[in-house]
C-alpha positions in Angstrom: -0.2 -21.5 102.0 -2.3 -19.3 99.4 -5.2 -17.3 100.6 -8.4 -18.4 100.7 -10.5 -15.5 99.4 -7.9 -14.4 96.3 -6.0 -17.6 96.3 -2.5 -15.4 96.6 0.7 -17.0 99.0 2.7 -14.9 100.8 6.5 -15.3 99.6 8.8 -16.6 102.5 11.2 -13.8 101.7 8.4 -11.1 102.6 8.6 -12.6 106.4 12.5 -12.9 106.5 13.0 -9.3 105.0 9.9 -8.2 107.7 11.4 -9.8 110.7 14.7 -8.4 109.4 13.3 -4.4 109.5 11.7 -5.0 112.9 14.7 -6.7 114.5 18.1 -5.5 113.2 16.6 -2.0 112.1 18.1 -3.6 108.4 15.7 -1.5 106.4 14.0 2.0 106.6 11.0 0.3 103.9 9.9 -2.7 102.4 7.6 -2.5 99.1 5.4 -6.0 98.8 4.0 -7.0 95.2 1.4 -9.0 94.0 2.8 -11.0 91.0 -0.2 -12.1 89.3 1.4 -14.8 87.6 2.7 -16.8 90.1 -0.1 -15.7 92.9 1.7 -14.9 96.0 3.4 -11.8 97.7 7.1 -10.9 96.6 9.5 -8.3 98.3 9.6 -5.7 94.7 12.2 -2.9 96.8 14.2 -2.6 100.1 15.1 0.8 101.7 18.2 1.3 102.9 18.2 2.6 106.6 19.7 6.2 105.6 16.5 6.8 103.4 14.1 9.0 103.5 10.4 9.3 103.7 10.5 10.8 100.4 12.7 8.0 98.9 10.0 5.8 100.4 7.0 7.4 98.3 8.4 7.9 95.0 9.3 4.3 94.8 5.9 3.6 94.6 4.1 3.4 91.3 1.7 5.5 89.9 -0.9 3.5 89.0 -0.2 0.0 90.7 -0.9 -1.4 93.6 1.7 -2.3 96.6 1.7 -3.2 100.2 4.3 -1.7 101.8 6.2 -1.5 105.9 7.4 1.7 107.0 9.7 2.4 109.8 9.4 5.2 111.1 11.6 6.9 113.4 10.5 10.3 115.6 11.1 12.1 119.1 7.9 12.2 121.3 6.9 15.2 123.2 8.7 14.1 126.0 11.7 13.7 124.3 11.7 10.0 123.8 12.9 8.5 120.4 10.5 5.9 119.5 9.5 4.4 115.8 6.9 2.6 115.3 6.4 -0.2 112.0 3.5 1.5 109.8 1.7 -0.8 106.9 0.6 0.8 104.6 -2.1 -0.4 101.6 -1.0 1.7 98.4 -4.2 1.4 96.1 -4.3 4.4 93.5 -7.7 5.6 92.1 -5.9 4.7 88.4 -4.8 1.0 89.0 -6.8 -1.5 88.0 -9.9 -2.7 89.0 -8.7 -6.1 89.2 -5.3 -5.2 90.7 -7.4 -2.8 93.7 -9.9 -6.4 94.2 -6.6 -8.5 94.3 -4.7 -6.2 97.0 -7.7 -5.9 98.9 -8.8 -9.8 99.4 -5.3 -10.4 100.1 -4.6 -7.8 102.2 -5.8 -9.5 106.1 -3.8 -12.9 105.5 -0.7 -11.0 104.3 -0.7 -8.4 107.6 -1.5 -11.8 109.7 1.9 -12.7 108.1 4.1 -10.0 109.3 3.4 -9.8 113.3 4.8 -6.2 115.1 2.8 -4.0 112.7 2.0 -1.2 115.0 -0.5 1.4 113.0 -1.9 0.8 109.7 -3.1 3.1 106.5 -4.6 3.0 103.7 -4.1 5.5 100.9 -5.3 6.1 97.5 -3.1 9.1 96.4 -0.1 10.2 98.3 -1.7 12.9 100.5 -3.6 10.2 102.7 0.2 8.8 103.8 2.2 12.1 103.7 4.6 13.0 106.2 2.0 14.6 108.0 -0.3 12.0 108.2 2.5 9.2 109.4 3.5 11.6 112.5 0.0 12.1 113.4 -0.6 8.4 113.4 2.6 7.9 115.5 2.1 9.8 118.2 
């Protein structure tokens, strides 16, 4: 079913490969695409479980806009390991107007879509979702 305020669907794959991370620990990320064209939601990379954060953030473009589901693992004070399923809204300052609209309308529906999200960020260059940022938002 598209959505109502940018008229984009949400790709059955994106739930399947979602519901994969958040049961079977199958993926460390997910990066979600817009394809214009068709209007609806499409799984554009997985992350294989043994990446890292940093393989994470350089497979996002430059200058485009992606959705993308984190999982991220880490010890709590108490000496607990935890993770916790981030979502994070990758909108550059250099992407296109029309591509930052797009994401944006779309961007409620599609999280309805993928229930477990735990904490969510939005970033518009890469040091609003650094390392840093993600731990501080875990714990």
């Amino acid at each position: 079913m598209a959505n109502a305020a940018s008229g984009i669907a949400v790709h059955d794959d994106c739930k399947l490969k979602f519901l994969e991370l958040k049961a079977k620990r199958t993926y460390r990320f997910i990066v979600f695409k817009i394809e214009e064209k068709s209007k609806q939601v499409i799984v554009e990379k997985l992350g294989e479980p043994t990446q890292s954060y940093e393989d994470f953030t350089s497979s996002l473009p430059a200058d485009e806009c992606r959705y993308c589901i984190y999982d991220y693992d880490f010890v709590t004070a108490e000496n607990c390991q935890k993770s916790k399923i981030f979502f994070i809204a990758w909108s550059p300052d250099t992407a296109r107007v029309r591509s930052k609209m797009i994401y944006a309308s779309s961007k409620d529906r599609f999280k309805r879509e993928l229930d477990g999200i735990q904490v969510e960020l939005q970033a518009t260059d890469p040091t609003e979702m650094g390392l840093d940022v993600i731990q501080g938002r875990a714990n």
